[in-house]
C-alpha positions as CSV (number, residue, x, y, z in Angstrom):
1,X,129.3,123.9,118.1
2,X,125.8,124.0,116.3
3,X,126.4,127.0,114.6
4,X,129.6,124.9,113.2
5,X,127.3,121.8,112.2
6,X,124.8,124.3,111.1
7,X,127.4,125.4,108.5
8,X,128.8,121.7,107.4
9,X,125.0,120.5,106.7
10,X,124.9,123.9,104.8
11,X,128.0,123.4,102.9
12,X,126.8,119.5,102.2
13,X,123.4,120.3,101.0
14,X,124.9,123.1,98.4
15,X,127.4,120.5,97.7
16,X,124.7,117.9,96.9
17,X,122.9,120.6,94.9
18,X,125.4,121.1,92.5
19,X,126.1,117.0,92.0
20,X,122.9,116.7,91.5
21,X,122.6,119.8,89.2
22,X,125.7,118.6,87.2
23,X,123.5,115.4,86.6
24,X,120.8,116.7,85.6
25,X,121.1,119.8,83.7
26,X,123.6,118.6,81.3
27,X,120.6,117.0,79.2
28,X,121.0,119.8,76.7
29,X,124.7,119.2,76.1
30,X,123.9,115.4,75.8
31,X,121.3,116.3,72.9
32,X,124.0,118.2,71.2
33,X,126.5,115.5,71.7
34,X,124.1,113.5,70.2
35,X,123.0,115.7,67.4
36,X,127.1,116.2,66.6
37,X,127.6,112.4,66.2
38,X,127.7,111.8,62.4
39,X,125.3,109.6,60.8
40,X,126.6,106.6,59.5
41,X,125.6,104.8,56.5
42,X,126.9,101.6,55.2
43,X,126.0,98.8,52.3
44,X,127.1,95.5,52.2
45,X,126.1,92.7,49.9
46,X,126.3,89.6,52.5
47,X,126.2,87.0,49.8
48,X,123.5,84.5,49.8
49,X,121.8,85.2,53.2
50,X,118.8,82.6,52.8
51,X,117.1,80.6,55.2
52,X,117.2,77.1,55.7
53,X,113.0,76.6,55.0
54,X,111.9,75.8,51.0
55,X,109.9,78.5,49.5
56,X,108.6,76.9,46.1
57,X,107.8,80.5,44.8
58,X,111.8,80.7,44.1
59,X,114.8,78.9,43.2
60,X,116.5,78.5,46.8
61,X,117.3,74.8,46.8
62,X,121.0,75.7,46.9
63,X,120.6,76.8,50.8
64,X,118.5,74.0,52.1
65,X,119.5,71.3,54.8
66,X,118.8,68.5,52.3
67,X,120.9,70.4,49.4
68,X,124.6,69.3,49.0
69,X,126.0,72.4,50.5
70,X,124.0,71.5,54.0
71,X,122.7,75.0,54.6
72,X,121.6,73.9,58.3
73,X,119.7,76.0,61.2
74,X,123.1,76.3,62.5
75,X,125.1,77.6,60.3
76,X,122.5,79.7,59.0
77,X,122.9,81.2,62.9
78,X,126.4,81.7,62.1
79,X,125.9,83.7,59.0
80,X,123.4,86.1,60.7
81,X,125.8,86.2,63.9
82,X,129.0,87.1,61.1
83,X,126.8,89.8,59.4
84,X,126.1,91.4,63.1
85,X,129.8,91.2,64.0
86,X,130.5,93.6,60.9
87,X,127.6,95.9,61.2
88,X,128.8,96.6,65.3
89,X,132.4,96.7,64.3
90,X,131.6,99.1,61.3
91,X,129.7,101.3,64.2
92,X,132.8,101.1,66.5
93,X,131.3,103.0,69.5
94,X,128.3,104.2,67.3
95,X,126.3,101.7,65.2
96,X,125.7,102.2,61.7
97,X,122.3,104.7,61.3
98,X,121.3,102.8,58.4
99,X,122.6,99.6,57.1
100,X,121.5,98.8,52.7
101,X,121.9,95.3,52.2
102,X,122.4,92.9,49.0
103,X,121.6,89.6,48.5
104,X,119.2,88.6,51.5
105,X,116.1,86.3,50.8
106,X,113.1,87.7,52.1
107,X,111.9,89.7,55.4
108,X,112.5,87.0,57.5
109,X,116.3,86.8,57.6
110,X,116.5,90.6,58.5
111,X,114.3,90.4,61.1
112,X,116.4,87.3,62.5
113,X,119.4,89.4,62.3
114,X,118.2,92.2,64.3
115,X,116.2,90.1,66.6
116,X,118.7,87.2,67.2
117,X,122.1,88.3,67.3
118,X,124.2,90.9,69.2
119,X,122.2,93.6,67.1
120,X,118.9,92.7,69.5
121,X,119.2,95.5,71.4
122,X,120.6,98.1,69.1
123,X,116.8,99.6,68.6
124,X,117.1,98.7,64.5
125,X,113.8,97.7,62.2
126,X,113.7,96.8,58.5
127,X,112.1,98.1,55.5
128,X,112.3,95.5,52.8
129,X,110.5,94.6,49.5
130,X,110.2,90.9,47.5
131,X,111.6,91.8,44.4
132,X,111.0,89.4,41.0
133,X,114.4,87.8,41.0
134,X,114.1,84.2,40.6
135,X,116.8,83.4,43.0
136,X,114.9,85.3,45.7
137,X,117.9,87.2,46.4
138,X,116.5,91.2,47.7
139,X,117.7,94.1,49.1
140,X,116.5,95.6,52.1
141,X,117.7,97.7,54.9
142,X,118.0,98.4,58.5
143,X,118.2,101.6,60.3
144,X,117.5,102.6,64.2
145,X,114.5,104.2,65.1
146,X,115.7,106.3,67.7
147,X,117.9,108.2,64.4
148,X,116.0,108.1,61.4
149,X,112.3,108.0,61.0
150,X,111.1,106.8,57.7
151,X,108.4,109.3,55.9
152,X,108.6,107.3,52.2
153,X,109.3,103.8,51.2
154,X,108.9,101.8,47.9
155,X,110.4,99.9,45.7
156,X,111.1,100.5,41.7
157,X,111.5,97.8,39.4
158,X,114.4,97.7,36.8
159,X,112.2,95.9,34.1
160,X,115.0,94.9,31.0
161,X,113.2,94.6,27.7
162,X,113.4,91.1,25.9
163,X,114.5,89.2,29.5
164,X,111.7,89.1,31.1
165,X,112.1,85.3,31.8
166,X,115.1,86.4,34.2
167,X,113.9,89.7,36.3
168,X,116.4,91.3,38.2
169,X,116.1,93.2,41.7
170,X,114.1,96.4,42.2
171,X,115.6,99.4,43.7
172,X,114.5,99.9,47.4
173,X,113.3,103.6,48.0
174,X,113.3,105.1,51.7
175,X,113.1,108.8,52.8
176,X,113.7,109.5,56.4
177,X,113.9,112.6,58.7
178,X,117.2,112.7,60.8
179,X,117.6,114.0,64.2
180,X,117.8,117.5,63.3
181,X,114.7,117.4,61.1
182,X,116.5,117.1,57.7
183,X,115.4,114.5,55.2
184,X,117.8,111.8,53.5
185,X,116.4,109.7,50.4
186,X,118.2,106.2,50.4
187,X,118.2,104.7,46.9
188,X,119.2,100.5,47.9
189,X,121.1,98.7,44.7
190,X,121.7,95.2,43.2
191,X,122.2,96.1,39.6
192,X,122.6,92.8,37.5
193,X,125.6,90.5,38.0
194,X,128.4,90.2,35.4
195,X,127.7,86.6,34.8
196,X,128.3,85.8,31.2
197,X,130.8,88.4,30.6
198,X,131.2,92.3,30.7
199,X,130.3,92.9,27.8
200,X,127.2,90.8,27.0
201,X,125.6,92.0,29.8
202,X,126.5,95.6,30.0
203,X,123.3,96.5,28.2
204,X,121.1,95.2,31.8
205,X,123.1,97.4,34.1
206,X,122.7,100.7,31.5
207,X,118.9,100.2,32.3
208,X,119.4,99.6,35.9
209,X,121.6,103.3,35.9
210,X,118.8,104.8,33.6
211,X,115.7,103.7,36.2
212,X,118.0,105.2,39.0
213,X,118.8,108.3,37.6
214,X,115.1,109.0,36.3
215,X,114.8,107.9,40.2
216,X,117.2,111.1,41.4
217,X,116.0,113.0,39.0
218,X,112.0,112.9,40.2
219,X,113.4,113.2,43.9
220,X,115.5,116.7,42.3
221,X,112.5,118.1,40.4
222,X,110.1,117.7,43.5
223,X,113.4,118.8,46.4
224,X,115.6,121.5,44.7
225,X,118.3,120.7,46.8
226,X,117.6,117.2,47.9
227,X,119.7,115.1,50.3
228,X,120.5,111.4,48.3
229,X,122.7,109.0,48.8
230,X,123.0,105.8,46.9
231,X,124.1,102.6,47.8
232,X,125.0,99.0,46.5
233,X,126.4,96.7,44.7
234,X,126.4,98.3,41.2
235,X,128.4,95.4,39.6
236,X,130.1,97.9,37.7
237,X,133.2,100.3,38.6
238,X,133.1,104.0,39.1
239,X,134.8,104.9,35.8
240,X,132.4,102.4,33.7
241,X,129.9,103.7,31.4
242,X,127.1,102.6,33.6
243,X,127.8,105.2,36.3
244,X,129.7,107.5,34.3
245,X,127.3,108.3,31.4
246,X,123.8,106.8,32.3
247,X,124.1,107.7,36.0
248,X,126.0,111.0,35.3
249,X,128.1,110.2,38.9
250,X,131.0,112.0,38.3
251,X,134.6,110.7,39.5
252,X,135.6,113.9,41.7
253,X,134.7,117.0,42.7
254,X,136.7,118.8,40.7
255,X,134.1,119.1,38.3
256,X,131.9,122.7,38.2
257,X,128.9,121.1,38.5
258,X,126.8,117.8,38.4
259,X,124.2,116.5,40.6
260,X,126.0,113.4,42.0
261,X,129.1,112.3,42.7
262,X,131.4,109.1,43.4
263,X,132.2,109.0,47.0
264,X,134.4,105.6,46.5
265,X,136.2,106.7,43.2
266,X,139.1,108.3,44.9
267,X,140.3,105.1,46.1
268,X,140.2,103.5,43.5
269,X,143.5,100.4,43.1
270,X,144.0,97.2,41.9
271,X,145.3,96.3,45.7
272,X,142.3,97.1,47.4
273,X,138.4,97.7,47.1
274,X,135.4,96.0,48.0
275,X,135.2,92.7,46.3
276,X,138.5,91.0,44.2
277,X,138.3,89.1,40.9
278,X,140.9,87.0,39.8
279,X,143.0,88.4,42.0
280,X,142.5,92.2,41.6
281,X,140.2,94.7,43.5
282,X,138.1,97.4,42.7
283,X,134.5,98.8,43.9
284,X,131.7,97.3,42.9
285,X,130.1,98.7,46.2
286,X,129.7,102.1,45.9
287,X,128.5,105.2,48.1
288,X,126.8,107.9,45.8
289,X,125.8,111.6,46.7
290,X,123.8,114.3,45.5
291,X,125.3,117.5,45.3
292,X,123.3,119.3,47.5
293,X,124.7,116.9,49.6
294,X,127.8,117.5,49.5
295,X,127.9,121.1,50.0
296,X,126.1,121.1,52.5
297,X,122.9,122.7,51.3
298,X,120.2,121.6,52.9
299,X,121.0,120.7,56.6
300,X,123.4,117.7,55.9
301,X,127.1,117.6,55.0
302,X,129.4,114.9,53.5
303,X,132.3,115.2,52.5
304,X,134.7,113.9,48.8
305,X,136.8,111.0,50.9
306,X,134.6,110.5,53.2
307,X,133.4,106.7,52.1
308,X,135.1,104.1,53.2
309,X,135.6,100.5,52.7
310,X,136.1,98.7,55.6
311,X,138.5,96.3,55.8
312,X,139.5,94.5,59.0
313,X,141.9,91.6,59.6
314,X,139.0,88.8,60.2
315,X,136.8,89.7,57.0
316,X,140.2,88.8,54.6
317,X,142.5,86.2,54.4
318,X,145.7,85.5,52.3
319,X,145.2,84.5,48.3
320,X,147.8,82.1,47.8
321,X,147.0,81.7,44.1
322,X,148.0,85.7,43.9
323,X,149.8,86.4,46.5
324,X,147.6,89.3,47.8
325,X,144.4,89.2,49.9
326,X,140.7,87.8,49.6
327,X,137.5,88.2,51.4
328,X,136.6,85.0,53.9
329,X,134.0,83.4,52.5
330,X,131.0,81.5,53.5
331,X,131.7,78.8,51.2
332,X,134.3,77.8,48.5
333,X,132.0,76.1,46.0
334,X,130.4,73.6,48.0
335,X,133.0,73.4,51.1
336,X,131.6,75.2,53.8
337,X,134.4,77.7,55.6
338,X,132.1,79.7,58.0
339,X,133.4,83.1,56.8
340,X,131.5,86.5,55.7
341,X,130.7,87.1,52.5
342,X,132.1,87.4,48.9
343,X,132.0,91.4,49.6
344,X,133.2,93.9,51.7
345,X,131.5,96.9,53.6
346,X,131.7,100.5,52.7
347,X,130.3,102.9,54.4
348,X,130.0,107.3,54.9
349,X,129.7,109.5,57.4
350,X,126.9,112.3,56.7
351,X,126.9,115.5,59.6
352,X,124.4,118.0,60.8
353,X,125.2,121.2,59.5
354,X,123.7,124.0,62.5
């Protein structure tokens, strides 16, 4: 009889051994699971994320509680709560690494976003820059600690000759070391808005290529085979002359040789893309890689198709005027509609080579 119990407790204390050994020593598989998991980055230009307090160093009396569109506390909330909804449906089981943004006011509202919406305990800070545009519209960007650890930061000003009474937004510089000790520079973009016509204001958006690519270039000279994305709003497409011949992003990869290249290009269609005009779509947001990036020469890996926009049933809504699909909107003019933004995401997957 005892020797009998004698061998059960035996059996039960191996038994509990190897639970608690299968708890425990996994922690080495976990850390590769972890260091599998692509890292994901994503832009999106959240149109007109302001406050709702007056700064009288810039011209933000648009989104004010007093103004005529009623930019009040709450729906100012709801904006910030929108913009979190996208950035945790864009993660889908894993959030977004990093997270470029266009068109935000100052520090203030990114630090709101990550501090008072669903994103609170996501682990995210912000890097972000006051830039000279007289709107106060910045970029900036957000990017979890636990993932990416910032070595470099600054910010480069796009500085058009003969406008200097209407400054546009600098170019927001981060280099970070991933998990697996690689290092990623982040170039964030607003490049200057089409407003006036195509044409007439091509010549601002040449310059804002030209101070990128000098940008890539310094990055290349200094890191042979540096790991760069960009991101933005470029407020041109991938086959203008902006990103074609200043930039030197090539269109595909079928090309011998170059030192970046158009992640979004190969989607290009008048059906879909990241923000519609009258009706038709096409990318002004735009993912940008280095080459070295994309094959996979120092550490990191992305691949040709692997941008995305992202394009879910509750940030678009049916055009009647065209018959196709628009974004949903904050506001339409004055009329407030509690929507998104004027923009979609896009977004890339970037993975640890061993």
């Amino acid at each position: 009889m005892k020797k009998n119990l004698f061998r059960a407790v035996s059996a039960l204390l191996v038994m509990s051994t190897l639970i608690l050994l299968s708890w425990s020593s996994p922690l080495s598989s976990v850390k590769k699971k972890k260091k599998d998991k692509p890292f994901r980055v994503m832009f999106y230009n959240v149109e007109n994320l302001f406050d709702t307090i007056d700064d009288p160093n810039i011209d933000d009396q648009e989104y004010l509680p007093t103004s005529e569109s009623q930019w009040t506390a709450e729906r100012f909330q709801q904006k910030l709560d929108n913009i979190a909804r996208v950035v945790l449906s864009v993660g889908g089981k894993d959030l977004p690494d990093v997270v470029g943004f266009a068109e935000v006011e100052n520090r203030r509202v990114l630090d709101l976003l990550i501090q008072k919406t669903a994103l609170s305990k996501a682990g995210y800070s912000v890097i972000h820059y006051d830039s000279p545009d007289k709107r106060g519209i910045d970029v900036g960007l957000i990017y979890r600690k636990n993932r990416f650890a910032p070595v470099k930061m600054g910010k480069y000003p796009v500085v058009i000759p003969g406008d200097n009474d209407k400054p546009t937004r600098d170019i927001l510089y981060v280099k970070g070391e991933l998990p697996n000790k690689s290092k990623l520079h982040i170039l964030v973009n607003h490049w200057p808005s089409r407003s006036g016509g195509q044409a007439e204001t091509e010549a601002k958006r040449l310059v804002a290529a030209k101070t990128a690519k000098r940008l890539t270039d310094s990055i290349q000279q200094n890191e042979k085979a540096a790991n760069i994305v960009l991101v933005g709003d470029f407020n041109d497409y991938p086959n203008d002359k902006s990103i074609r011949e200043m930039l030197m992003a090539e269109a595909d990869t079928t090309v011998p040789s170059g030192d970046l290249f158009n992640l979004v290009a190969w989607q290009q269609t008048k059906e879909w893309g990241s923000h519609t005009y009258k009706g038709e779509w096409g990318f002004l947001d735009q993912i940008i890689a280095s080459e070295a990036l994309i094959k996979g020469q120092s550490g990191l890996k992305t691949y040709y198709k692997a941008a995305k926009v992202y394009r879910p049933d509750f940030l678009v809504e049916k055009n009647e005027k065209y018959g196709n699909w628009q974004t949903k909107r904050t506001y339409a003019g004055k009329k407030y509609l509690g929507g998104f933004s004027d923009h979609l995401p896009v977004y890339v997957d970037i993975w640890f080579k061993p």
